[in-house]
Every structure is written in structure tokens, then in C-alpha cells.
C-alpha positions as CSV (number, residue, x, y, z in Angstrom):
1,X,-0.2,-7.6,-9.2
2,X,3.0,-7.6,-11.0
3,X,3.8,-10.0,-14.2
4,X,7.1,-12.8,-13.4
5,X,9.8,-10.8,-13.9
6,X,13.7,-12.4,-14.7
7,X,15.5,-9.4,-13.0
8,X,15.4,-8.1,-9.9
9,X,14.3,-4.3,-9.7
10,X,15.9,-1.7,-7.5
11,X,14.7,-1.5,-4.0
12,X,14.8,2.6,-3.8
13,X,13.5,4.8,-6.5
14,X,14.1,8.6,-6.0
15,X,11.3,10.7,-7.7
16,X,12.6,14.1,-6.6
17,X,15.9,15.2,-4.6
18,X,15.3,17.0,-1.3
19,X,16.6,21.2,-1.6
20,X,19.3,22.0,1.1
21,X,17.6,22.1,4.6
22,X,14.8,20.0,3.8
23,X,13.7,16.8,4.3
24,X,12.7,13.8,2.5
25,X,10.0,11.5,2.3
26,X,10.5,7.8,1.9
27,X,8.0,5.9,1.1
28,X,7.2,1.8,1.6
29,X,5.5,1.0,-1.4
30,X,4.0,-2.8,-1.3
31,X,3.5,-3.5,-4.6
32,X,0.4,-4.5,-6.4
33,X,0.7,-0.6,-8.7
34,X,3.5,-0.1,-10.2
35,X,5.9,2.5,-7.7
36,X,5.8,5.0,-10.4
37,X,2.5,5.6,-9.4
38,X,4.2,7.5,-7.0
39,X,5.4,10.3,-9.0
40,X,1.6,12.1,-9.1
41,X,2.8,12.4,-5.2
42,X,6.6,13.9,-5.9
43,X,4.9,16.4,-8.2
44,X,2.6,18.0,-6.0
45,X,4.9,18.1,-2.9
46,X,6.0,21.5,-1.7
47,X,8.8,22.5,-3.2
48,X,12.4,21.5,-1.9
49,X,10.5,18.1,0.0
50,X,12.1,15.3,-1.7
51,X,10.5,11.6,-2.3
52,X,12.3,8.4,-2.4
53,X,10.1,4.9,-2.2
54,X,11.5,1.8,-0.6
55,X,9.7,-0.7,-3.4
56,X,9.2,-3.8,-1.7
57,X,9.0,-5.7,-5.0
58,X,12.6,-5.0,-5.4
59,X,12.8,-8.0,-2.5
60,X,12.9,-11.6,-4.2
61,X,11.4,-12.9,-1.3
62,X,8.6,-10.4,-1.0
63,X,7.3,-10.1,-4.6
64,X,8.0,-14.4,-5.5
65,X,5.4,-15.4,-2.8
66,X,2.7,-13.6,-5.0
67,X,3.9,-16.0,-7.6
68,X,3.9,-19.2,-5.7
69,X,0.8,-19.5,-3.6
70,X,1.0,-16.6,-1.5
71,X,3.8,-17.8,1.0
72,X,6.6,-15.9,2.1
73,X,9.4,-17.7,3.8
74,X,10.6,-14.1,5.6
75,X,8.9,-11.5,8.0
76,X,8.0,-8.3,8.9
77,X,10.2,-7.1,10.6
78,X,13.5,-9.0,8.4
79,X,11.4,-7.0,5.7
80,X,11.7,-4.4,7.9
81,X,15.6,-4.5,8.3
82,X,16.1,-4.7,4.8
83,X,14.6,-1.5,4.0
84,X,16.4,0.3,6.6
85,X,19.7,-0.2,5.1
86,X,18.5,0.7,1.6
87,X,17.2,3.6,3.7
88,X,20.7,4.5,5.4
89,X,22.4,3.9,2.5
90,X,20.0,6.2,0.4
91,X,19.1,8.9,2.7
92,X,22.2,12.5,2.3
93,X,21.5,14.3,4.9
94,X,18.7,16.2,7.0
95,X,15.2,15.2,8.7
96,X,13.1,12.4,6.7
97,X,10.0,11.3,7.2
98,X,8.8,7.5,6.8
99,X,5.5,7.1,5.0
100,X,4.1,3.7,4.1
101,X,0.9,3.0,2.3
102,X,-1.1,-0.2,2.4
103,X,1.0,-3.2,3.7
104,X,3.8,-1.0,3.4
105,X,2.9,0.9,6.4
106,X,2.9,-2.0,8.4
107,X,6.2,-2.5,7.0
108,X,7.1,1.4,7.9
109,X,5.7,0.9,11.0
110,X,8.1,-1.8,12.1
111,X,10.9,-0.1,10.4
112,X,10.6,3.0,12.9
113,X,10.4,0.4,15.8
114,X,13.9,-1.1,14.8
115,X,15.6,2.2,14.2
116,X,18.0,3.7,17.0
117,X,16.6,6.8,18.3
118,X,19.4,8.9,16.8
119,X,18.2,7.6,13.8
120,X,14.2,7.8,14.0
121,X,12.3,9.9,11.3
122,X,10.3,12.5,12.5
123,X,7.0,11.1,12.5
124,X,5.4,8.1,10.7
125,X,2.6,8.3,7.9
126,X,0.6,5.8,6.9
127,X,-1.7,6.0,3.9
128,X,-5.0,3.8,4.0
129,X,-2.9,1.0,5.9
130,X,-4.6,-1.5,8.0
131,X,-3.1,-1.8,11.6
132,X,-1.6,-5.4,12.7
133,X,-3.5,-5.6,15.5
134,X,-5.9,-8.6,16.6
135,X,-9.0,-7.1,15.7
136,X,-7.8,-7.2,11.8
137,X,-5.7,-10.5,12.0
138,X,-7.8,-13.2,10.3
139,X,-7.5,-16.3,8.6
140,X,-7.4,-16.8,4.9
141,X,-10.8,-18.6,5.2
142,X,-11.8,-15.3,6.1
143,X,-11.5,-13.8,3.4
144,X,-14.4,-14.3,1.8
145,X,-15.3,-14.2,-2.4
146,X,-17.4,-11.1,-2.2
147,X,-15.0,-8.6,0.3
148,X,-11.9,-9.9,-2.4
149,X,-13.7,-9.0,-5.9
150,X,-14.4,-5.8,-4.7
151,X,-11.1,-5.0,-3.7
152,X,-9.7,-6.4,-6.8
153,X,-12.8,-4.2,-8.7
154,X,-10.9,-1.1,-7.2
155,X,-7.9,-2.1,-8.0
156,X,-9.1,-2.9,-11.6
157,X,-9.5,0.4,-12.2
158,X,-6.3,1.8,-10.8
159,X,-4.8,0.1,-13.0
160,X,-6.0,0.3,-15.7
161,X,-6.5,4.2,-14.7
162,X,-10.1,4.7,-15.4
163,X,-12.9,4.8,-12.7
164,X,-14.6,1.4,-12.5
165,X,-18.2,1.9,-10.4
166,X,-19.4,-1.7,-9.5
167,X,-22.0,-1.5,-6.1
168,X,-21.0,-3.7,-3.7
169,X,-24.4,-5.3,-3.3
170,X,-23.8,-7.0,-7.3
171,X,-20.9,-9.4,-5.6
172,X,-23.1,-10.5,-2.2
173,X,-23.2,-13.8,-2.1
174,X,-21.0,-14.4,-5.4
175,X,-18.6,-17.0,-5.5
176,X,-15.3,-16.7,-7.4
177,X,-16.4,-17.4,-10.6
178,X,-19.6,-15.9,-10.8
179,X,-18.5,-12.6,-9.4
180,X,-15.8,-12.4,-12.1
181,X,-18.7,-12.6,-14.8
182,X,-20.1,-9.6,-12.8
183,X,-17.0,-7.3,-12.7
184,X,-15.9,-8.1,-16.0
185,X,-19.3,-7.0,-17.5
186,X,-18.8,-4.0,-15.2
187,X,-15.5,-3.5,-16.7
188,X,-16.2,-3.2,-20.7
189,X,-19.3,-1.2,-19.9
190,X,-16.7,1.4,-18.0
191,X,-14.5,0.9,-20.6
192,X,-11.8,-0.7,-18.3
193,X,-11.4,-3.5,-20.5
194,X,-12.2,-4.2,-23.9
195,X,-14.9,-6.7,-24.6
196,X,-12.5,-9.2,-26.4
197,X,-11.0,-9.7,-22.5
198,X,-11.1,-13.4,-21.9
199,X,-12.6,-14.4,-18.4
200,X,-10.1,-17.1,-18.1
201,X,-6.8,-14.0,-18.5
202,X,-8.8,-12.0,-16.0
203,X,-9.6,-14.9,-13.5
204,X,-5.7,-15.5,-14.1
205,X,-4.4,-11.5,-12.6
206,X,-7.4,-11.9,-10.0
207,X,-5.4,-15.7,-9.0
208,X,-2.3,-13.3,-8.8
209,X,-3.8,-10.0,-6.8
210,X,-5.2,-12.5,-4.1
211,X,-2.4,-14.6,-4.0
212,X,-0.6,-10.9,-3.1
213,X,-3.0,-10.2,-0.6
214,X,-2.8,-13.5,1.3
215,X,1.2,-13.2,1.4
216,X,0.5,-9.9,3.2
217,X,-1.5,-11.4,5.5
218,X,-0.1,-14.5,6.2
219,X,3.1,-11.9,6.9
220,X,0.8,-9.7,9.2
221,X,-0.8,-12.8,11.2
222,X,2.3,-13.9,13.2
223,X,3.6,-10.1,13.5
224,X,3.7,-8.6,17.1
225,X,3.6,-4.9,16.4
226,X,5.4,-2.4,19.2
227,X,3.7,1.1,19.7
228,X,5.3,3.3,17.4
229,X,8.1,5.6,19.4
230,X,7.3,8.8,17.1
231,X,3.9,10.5,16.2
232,X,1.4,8.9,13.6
233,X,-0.2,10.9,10.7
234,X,-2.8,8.4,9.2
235,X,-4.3,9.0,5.9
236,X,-7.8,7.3,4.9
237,X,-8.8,6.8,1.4
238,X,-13.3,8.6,1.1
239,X,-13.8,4.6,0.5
240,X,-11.1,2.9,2.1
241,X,-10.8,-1.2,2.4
242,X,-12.6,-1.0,6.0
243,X,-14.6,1.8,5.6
244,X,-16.3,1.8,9.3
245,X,-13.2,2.5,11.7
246,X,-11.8,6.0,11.6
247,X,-8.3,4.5,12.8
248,X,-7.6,1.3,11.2
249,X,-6.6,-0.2,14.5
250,X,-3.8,2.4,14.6
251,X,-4.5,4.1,17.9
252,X,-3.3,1.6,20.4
253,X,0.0,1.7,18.5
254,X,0.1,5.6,18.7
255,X,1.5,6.4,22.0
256,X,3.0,9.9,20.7
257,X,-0.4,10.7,19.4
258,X,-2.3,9.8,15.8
259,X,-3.6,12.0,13.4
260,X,-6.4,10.9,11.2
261,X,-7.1,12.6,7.9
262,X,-8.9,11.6,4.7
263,X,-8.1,12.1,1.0
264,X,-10.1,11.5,-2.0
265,X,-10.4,8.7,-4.0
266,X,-10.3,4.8,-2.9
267,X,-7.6,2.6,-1.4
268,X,-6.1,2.4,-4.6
269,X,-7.4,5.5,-6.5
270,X,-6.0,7.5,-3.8
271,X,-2.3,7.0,-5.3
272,X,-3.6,8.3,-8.5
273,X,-5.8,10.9,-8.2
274,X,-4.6,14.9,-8.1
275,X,-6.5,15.7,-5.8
276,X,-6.0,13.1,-3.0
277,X,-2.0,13.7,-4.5
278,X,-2.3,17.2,-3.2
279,X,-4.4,16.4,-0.1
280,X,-1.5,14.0,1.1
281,X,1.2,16.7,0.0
282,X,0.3,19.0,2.1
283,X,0.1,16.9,5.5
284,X,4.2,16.1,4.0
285,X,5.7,19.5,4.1
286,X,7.1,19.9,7.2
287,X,9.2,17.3,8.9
């Protein structure tokens, strides 16, 4: 997750301006990757599509919960409303379409719900984001030592921008400690980190990423989600965080009908990666 920081960042960051008569995508980013990550994405859009993301670290009250246990004193949808006026305040002129990976697309998701229907983008895409439905609403008890470490294991790598193998079967049974020892061995061996990387710094960003994680839940838990008024293009990472449902819970929320596609890479890769940059391009040309 992101270091404490002692200035507020900017909410919207352009990464390319939209060409007379076409649209522009704006993206919820959630944090956790920097949202320059995002410019891999503005690079391989068609040209004259532009790209704006709606960082939701640029919120005080989103990105300080990560840094204090976890716990938000706002909500989805007051996250929501804030992003829709950075949005109408950012956005020239033409079509847009909202995007939203991760938590942001929950976020995105809401947004469209609260936008008048003059002002509703033309369809909603959500990249690897986990629906807030029932079925995926859980306690933090849920979320066990084992499922957490290998999330974080993907996001290791992201980060640090090199791939990071570790099988899944290594962390079974692990507890938090224990299954740090395991990813970073798994780490310097990839060349992730280098072997003078103290357990106790690493155990601190893991403290940090789940702290993240459970803010986005304990955001998601109360959340009553509205199907979405426009169509739904969902986007699936090749190893996604729930790797078994084609939908992510999305299709009960998809009245207007839901595409599902998949891109290379993982959950977190997929932000990275050329080619899952390109697959994700192309589903963004038109409008």
C-alpha cells in the first residue's frame, strides 16, 4: 500500500486528452499501485480515446483508514459522490466511459447509480472487481492467513515489477508469520527483493496492504448495491482473486446486459502487463 504521506495528492490524473469527437475513459483507481500504473493503459488506447483516473487515495478519508487499522469513517456511495464532482468538473465535452478496477469498480459502480440519466456514461467497465453482493460479503475473520499472503505475493510482484511465482499449496495452512518466511524466501530467489530484506520491514507493508484490504471490505459489507442502469463490460485477470466464478457476482447487477472478458496477467499484473494493456484497450475504443 502507499507510505504516510503529509500532502494530500490530486484526486484526477489525466494520462492522455480525448481528440475532438471522442470520448474519454475515467478510471476509479483504489489504490494499493501507484495510479501511474495506469499510463501502460493510456499508451495503448486507440488513438484520440482519452484517460483520466479518479485516484481514490487523493481522498483523506479513503487512503488514512489504511493507516489506522483499516476503518473508514465514510461510505460507498459518499465515496461515490465525491468522485462524481471531480468527474463533472474534469470531464470537456463528449461521451465518457466509467471504468473501475478492483474496489474501484464497486466504487464506479455506485457512481453510475447516483448519476442523472442525462449524465450517465455509456457503459460501465470493471476490471477484475469483485461484486458487492452477499455471496462475497464476509467478515474479516474470514479472511483467513493463507487466501491474504497470496494476494499480497501477487501484489509483491507488481510492485516491485517482476514476476513473483509462489504455488498456492506452500501458504495452506500458514499462519501470518510463518507464511511470510515462505514468500520472502520466494521473493529473493525471484529476485523481488534482495536478501538483506528484513522480515520485520516486510511483515510491516504486508500489516499495511491488509489493513487496505479490510477498509475495502469493511466499506463493501454495509453497501446495498442498485443494478447498474447502463451495460456492464467486465474484465477478468487469467488468475484473478476468485478464480472459480466467471462473473464476480456481477450479473444480478447487470440488468442492461454484462460482458465478460479475460486479459492476461493476475489481479494485479494485469495493470502492468502490455499485453493485458492492449487486451483491455481494445474493449475501450468505442463509447
Amino acid at each position: 500500500m502507499q507510505p504516510p504521506r503529509s500532502a494530500e495528492r490530486p484526486v484526477v490524473h489525466r494520462y492522455r486528452v480525448a481528440a475532438t469527437g471522442r470520448h474519454t475513459v475515467y478510471l476509479v483507481h483504489p489504490g494499493a499501485l501507484d495510479a501511474s500504473v495506469h499510463r501502460g493503459l493510456a499508451e495503448a488506447l486507440p488513438t484520440g480515446v482519452g484517460l483520466a483516473v479518479l485516484d481514490l487515495g487523493g481522498l483523506p478519508e479513503y487512503w488514512q483508514a489504511a493507516l489506522t487499522g483499516g476503518r473508514a469513517a465514510t461510505t460507498v456511495d459518499a465515496l461515490a459522490s465525491r468522485l462524481l464532482t471531480a468527474l463533472r468538473v474534469a470531464h470537456m465535452e463528449g461521451d465518457y466511459v466509467l471504468a473501475g478496477w478492483s474496489f474501484g469498480g464497486v466504487v464506479a459502480h455506485a457512481m453510475v447509480g447516483l448519476s442523472a440519466s442525462h449524465r450517465r456514461p455509456g457503459r460501465l467497465m470493471l476490471l477484475d472487481s469483485i461484486a458487492p453482493v452477499a455471496a462475497y460479503k464476509q467478515d474479516d475473520d474470514a479472511l483467513e492467513p493463507p487466501l491474504l499472503l497470496g494476494w499480497f505475493t501477487m501484489y509483491l510482484g507488481a510492485k516491485r515489477g517482476r514476476p513473483l511465482p509462489l504455488d498456492a499449496e506452500r501458504l495452506a495452512g500458514l499462519g501470518v508469520d510463518d507464511g511470510l518466511k515462505v514468500v520472502l524466501e520466494a521473493a529473493i530467489a525471484a529476485e523481488v527483493l534482495l536478501p538483506s530484506t528484513p522480515l520485520p520491514g516486510l511483515r510491516k507493508l504486508y500489516d499495511t496492504y491488509v489493513d487496505g484490504l479490510l477498509r475495502n471490505n469493511r466499506l463493501t459489507n454495509p453497501h446495498r448495491p442498485l443494478p447498474a442502469p447502463v451495460p456492464v463490460v467486465l474484465v477478468k485477470a487469467e488468475r484473478s482473486l476468485i478464480p472459480g466464478d466467471r462473473t464476480l457476482g456481477w450479473e444480478p447487477l447487470a440488468p442492461y446486459g454484462l460482458e465478460v472478458h479475460s486479459c492476461p496477467g493476475d489481479h494485479y499484473t494485469m495493470l502492468t502487463r502490455p499485453d493485458a494493456a492492449a487486451a483491455i484497450a481494445s474493449l475501450l475504443e468505442a463509447a
